[in-house]
Biopython code that builds the backbone (N, CA, C, O; Angstrom):
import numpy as np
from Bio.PDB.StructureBuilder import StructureBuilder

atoms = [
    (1, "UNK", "N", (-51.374, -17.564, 74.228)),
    (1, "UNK", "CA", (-51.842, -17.414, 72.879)),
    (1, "UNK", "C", (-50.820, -16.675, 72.019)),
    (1, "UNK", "O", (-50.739, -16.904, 70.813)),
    (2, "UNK", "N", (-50.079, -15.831, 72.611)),
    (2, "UNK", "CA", (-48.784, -15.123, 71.865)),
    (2, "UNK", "C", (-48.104, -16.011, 71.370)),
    (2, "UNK", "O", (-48.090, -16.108, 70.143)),
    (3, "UNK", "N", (-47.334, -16.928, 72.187)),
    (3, "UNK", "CA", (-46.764, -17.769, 71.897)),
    (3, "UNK", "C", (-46.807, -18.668, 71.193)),
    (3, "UNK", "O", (-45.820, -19.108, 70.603)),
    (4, "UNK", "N", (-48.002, -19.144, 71.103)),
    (4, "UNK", "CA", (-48.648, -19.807, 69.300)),
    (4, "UNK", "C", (-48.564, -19.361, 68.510)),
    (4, "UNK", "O", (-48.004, -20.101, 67.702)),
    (5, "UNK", "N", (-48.956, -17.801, 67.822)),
    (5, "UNK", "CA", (-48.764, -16.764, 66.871)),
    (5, "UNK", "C", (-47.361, -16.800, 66.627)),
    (5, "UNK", "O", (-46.952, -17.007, 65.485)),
    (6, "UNK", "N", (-46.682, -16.643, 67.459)),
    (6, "UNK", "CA", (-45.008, -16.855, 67.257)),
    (6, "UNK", "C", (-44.303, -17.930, 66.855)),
    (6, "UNK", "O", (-43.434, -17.865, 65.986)),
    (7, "UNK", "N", (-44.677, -19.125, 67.546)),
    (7, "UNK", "CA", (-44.521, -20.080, 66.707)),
    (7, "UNK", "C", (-45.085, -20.547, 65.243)),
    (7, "UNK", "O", (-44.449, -21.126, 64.363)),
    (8, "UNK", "N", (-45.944, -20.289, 65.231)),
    (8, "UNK", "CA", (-47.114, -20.273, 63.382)),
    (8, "UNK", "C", (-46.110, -19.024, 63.105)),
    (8, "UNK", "O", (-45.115, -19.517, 62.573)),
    (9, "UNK", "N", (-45.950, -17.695, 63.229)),
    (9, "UNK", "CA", (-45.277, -17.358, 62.531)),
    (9, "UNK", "C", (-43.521, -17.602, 62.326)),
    (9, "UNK", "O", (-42.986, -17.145, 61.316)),
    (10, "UNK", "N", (-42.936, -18.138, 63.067)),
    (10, "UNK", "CA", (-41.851, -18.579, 62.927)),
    (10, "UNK", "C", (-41.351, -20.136, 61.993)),
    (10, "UNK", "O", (-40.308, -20.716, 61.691)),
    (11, "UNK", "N", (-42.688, -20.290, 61.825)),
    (11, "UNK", "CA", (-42.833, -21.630, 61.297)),
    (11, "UNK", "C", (-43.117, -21.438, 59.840)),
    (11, "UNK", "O", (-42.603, -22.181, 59.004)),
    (12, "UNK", "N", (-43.925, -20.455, 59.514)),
    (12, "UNK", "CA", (-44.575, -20.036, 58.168)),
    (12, "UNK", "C", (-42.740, -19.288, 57.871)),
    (12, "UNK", "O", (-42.078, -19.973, 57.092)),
    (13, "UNK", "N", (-42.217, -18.374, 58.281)),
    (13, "UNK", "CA", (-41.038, -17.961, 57.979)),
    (13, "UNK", "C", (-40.154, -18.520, 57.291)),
    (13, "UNK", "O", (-39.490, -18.337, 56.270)),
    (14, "UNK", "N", (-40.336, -19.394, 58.259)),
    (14, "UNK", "CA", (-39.275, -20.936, 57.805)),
    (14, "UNK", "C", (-39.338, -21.771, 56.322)),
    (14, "UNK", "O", (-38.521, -22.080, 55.454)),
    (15, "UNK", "N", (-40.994, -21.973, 56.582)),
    (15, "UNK", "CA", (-41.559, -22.646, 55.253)),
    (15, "UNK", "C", (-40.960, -21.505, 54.091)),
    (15, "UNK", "O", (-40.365, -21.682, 53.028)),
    (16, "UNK", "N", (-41.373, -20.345, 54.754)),
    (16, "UNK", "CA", (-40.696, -19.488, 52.805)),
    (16, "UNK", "C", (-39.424, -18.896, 52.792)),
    (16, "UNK", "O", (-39.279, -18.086, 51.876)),
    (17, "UNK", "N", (-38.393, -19.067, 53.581)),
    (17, "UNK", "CA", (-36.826, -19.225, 53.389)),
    (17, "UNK", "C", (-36.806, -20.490, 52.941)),
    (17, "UNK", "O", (-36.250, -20.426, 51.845)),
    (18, "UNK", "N", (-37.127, -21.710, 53.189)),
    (18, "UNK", "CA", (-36.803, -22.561, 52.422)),
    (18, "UNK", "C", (-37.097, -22.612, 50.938)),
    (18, "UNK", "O", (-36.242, -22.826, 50.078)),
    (19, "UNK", "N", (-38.241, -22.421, 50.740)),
    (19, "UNK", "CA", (-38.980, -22.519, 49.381)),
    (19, "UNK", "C", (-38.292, -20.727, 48.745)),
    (19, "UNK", "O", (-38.328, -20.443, 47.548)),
    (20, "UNK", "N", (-37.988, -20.200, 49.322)),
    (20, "UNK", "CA", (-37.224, -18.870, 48.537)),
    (20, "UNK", "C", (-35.643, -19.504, 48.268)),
    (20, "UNK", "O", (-35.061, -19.016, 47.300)),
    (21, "UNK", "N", (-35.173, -20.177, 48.771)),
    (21, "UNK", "CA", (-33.186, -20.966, 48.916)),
    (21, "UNK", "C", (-33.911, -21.966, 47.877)),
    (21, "UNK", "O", (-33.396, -21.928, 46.759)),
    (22, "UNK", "N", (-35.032, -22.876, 48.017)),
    (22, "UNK", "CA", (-35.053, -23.711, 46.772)),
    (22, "UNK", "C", (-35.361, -23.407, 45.446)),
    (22, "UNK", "O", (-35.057, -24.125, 44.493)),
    (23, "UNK", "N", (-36.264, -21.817, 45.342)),
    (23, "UNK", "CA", (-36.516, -21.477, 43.953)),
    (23, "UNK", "C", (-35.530, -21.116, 43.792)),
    (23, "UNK", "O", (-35.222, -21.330, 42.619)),
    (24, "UNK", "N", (-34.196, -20.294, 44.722)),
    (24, "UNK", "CA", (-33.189, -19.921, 43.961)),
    (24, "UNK", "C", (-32.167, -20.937, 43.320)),
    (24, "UNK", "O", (-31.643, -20.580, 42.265)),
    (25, "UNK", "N", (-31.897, -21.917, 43.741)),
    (25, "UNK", "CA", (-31.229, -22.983, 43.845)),
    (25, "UNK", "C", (-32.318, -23.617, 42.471)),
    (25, "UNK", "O", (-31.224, -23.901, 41.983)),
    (26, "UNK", "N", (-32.765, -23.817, 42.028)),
    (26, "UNK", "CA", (-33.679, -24.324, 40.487)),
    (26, "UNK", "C", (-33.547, -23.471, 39.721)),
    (26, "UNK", "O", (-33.486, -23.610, 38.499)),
    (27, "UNK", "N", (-33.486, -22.471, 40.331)),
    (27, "UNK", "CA", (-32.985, -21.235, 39.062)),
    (27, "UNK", "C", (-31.699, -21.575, 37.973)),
    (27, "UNK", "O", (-31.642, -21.702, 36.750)),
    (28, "UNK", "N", (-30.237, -21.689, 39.605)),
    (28, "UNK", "CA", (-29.648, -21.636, 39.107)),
    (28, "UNK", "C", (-28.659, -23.027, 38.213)),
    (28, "UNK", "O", (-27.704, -23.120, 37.442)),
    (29, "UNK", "N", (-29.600, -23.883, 38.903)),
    (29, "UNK", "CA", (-29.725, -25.178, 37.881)),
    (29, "UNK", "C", (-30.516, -25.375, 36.994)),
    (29, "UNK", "O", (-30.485, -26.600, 36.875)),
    (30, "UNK", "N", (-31.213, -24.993, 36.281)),
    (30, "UNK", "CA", (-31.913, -24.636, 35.455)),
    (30, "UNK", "C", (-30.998, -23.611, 33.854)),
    (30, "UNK", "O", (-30.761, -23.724, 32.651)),
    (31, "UNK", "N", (-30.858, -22.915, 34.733)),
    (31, "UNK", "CA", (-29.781, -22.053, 34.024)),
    (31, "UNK", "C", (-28.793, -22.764, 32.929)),
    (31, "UNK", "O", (-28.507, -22.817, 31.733)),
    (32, "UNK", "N", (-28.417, -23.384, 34.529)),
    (32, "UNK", "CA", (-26.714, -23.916, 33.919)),
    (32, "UNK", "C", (-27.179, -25.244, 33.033)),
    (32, "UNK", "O", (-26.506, -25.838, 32.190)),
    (33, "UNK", "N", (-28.171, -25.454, 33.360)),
    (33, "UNK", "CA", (-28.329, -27.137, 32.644)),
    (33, "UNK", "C", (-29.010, -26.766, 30.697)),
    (33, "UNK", "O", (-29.083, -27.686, 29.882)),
    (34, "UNK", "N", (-29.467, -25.092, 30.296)),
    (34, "UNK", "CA", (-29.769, -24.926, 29.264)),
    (34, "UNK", "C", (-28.890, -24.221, 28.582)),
    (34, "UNK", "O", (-29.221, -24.057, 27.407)),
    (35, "UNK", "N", (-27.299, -23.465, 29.078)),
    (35, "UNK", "CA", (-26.332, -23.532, 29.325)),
    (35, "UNK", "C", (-25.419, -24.820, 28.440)),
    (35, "UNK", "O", (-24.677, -24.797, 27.458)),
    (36, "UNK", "N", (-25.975, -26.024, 29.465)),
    (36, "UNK", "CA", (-25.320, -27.114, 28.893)),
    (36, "UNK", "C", (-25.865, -27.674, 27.329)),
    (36, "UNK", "O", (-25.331, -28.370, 26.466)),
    (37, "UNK", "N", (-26.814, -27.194, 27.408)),
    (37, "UNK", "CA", (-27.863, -27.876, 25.800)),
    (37, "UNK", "C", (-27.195, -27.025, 24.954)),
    (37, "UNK", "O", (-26.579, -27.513, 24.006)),
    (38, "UNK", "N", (-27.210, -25.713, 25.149)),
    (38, "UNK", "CA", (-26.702, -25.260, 24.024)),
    (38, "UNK", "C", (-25.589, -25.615, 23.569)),
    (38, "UNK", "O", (-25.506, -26.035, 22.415)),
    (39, "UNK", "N", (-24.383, -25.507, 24.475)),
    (39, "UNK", "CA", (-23.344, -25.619, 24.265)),
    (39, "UNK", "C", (-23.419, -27.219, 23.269)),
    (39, "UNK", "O", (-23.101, -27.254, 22.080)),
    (40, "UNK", "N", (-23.783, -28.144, 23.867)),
    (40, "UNK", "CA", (-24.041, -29.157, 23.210)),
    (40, "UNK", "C", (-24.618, -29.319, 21.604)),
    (40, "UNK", "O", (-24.250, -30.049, 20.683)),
    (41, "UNK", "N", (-25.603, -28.380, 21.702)),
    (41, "UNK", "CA", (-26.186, -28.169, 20.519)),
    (41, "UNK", "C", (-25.461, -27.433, 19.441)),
    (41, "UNK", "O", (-25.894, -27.635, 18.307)),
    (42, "UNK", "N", (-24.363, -26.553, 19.570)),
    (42, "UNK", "CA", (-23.394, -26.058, 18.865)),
    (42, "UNK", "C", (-22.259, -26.779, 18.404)),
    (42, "UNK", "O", (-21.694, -26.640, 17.319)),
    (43, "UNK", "N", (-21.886, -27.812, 19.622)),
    (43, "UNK", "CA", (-21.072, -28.625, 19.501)),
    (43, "UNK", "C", (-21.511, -29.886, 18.311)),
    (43, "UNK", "O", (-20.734, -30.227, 17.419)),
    (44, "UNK", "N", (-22.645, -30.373, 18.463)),
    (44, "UNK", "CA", (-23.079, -30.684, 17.531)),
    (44, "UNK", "C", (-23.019, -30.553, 15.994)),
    (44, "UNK", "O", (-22.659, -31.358, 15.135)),
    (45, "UNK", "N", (-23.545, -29.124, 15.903)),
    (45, "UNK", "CA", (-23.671, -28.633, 14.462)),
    (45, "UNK", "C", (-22.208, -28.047, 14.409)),
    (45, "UNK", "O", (-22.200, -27.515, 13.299)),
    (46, "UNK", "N", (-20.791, -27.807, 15.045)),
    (46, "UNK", "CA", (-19.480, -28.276, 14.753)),
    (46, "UNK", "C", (-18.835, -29.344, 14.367)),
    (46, "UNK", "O", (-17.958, -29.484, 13.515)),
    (47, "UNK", "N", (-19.259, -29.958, 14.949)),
    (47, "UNK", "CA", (-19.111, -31.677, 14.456)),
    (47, "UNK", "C", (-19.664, -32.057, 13.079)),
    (47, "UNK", "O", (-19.012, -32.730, 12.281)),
    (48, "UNK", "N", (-20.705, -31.666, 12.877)),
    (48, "UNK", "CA", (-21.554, -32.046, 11.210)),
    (48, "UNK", "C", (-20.731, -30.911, 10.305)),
    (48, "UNK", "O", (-20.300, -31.152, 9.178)),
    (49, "UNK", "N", (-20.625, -29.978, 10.805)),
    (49, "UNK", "CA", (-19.476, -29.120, 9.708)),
    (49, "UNK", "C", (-18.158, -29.585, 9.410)),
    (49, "UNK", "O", (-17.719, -29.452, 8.268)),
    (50, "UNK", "N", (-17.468, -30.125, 10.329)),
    (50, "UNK", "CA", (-16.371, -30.355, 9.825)),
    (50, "UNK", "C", (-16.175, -31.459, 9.643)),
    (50, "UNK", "O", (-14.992, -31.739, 9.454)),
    (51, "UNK", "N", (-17.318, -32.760, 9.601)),
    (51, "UNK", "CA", (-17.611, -33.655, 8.309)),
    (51, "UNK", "C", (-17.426, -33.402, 7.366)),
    (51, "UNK", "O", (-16.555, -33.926, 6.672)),
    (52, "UNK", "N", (-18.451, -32.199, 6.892)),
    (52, "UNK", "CA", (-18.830, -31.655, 5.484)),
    (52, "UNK", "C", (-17.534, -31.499, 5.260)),
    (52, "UNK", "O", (-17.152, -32.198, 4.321)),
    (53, "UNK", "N", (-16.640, -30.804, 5.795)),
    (53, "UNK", "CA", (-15.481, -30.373, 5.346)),
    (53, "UNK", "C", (-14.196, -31.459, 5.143)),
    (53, "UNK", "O", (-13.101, -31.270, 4.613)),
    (54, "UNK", "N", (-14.553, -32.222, 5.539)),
    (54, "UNK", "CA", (-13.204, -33.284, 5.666)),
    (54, "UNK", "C", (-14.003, -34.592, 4.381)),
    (54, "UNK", "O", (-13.364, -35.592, 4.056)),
    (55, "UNK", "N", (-15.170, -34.356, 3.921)),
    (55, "UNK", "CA", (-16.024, -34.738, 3.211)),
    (55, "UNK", "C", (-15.529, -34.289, 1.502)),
    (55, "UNK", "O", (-15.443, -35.012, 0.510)),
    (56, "UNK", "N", (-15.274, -32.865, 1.658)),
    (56, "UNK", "CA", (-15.061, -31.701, 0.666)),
    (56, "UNK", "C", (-13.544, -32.341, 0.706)),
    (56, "UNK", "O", (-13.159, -32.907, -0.318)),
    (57, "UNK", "N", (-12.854, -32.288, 1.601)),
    (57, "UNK", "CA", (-11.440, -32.363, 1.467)),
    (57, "UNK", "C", (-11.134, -33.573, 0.589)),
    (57, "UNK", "O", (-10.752, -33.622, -0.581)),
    (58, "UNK", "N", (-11.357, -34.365, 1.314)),
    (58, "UNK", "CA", (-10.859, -35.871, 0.469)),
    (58, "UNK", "C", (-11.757, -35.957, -1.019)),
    (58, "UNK", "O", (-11.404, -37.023, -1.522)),
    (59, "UNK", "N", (-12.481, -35.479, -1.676)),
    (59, "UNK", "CA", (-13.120, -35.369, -2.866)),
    (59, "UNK", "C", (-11.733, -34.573, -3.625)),
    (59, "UNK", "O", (-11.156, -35.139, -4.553)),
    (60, "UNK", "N", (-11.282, -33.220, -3.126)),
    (60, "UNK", "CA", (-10.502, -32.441, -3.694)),
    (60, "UNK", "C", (-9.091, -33.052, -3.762)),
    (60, "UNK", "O", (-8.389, -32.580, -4.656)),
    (61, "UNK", "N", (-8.563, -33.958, -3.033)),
    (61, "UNK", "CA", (-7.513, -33.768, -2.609)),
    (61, "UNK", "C", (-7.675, -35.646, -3.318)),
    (61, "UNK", "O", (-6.553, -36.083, -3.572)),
    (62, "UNK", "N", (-8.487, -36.379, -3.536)),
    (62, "UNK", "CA", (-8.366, -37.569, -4.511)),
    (62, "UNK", "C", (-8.436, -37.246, -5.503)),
    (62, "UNK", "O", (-7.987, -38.027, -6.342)),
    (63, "UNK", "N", (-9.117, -35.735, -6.061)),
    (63, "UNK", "CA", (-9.629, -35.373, -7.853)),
    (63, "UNK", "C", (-8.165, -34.548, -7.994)),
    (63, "UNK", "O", (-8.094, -33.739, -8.919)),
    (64, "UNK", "N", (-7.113, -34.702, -7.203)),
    (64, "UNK", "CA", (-6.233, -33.887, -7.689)),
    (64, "UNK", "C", (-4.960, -34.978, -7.401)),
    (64, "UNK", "O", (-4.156, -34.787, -8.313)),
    (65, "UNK", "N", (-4.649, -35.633, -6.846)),
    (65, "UNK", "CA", (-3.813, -36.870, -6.501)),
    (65, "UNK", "C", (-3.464, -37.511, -7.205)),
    (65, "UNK", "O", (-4.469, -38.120, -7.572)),
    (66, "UNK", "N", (-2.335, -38.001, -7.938)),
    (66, "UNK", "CA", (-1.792, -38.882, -9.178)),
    (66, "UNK", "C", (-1.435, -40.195, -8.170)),
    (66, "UNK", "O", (-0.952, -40.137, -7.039)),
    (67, "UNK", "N", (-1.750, -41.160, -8.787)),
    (67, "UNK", "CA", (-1.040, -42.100, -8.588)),
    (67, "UNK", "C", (0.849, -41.838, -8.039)),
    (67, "UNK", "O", (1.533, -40.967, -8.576)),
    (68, "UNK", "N", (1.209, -42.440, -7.318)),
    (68, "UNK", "CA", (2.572, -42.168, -6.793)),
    (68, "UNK", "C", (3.201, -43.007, -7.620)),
    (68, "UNK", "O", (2.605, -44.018, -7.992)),
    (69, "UNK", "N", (4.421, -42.761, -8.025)),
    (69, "UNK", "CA", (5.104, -43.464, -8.769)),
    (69, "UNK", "C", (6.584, -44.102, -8.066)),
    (69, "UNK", "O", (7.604, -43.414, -8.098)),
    (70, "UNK", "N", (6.575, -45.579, -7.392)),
    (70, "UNK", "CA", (8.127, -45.671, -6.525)),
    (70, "UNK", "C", (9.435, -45.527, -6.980)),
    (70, "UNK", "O", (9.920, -45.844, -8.066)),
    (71, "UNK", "N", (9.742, -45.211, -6.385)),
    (71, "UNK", "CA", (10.797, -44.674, -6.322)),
    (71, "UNK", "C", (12.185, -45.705, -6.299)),
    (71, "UNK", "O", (12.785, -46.082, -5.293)),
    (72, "UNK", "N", (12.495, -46.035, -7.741)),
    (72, "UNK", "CA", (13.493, -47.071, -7.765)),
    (72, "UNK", "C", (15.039, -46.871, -6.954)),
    (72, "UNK", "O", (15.711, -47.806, -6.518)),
    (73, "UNK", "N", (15.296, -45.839, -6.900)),
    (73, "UNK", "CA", (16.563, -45.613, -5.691)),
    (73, "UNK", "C", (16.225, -45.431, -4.589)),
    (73, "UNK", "O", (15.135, -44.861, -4.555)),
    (74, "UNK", "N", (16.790, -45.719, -3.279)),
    (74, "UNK", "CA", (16.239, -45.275, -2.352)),
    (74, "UNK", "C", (16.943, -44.101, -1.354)),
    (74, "UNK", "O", (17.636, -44.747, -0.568)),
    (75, "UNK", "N", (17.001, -43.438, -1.209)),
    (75, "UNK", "CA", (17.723, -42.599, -0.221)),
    (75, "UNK", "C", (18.284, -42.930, 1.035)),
    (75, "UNK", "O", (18.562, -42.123, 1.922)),
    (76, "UNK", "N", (18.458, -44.354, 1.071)),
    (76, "UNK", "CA", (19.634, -45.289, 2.460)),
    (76, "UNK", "C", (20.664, -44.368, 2.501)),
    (76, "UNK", "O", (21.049, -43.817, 3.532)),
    (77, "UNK", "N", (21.181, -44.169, 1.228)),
    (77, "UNK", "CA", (23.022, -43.785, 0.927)),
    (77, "UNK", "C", (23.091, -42.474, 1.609)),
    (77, "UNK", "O", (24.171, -42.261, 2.158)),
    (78, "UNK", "N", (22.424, -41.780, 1.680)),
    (78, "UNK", "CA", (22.562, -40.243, 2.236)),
    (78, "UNK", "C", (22.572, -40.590, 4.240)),
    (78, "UNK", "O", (23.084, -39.959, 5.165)),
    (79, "UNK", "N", (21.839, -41.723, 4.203)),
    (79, "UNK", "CA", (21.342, -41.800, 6.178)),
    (79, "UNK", "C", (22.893, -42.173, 6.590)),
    (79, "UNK", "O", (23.469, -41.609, 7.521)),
    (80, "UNK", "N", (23.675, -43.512, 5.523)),
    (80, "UNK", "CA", (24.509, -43.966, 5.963)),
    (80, "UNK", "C", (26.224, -42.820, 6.172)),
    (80, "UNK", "O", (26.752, -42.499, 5.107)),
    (81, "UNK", "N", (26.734, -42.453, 7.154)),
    (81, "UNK", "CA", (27.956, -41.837, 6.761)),
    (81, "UNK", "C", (28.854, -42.765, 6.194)),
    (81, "UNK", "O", (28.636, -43.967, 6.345)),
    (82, "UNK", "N", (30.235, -42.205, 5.304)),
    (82, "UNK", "CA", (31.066, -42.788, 4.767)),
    (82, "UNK", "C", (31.797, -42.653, 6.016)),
    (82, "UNK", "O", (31.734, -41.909, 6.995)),
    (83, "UNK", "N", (32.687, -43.871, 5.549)),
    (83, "UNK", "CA", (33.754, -44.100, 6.796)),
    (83, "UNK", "C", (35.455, -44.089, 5.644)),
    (83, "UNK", "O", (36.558, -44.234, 6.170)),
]
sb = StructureBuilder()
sb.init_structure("model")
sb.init_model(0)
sb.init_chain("A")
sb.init_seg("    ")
for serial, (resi, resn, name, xyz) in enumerate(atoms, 1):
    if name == "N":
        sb.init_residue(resn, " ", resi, " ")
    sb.init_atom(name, np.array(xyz, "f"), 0.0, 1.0, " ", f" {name:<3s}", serial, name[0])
structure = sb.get_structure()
């Protein structure tokens, strides 16, 4: 009859080292996986900002931009050396 008790308790032992290694192990995936949302979620609202901003840019940078005017000489003569 000892020997039953020992086994039931060696058995119940067992059952809660495992289930203690698996809550820890969900923990620490759990963790890391809200971890990952955020990061994501920041990354996100980085991304929509520097829309806005490249949004802002080209508004400023067309309301200030002249037409280019070409350039009837061209600057060949300076690439070429004289011989």
């Amino acid at each position: 009859m000892l020997n039953e008790v020992a086994n039931g308790t060696a058995g119940a032992a067992l059952l809660l080292g495992l289930t203690l290694i698996g809550l820890v192990a969900w923990f620490f995936i759990n963790s890391a996986s809200v971890r990952a949302n955020e990061q994501i979620r920041l990354l996100e609202a980085l991304l929509d900002e520097q829309k806005h901003q490249n949004q802002l840019l080209l508004k400023l940078v067309g309301a200030q931009q002249s037409p280019a005017q070409p350039d009837e000489e061209s600057d060949f003569i300076r690439l070429i050396p004289e011989r």
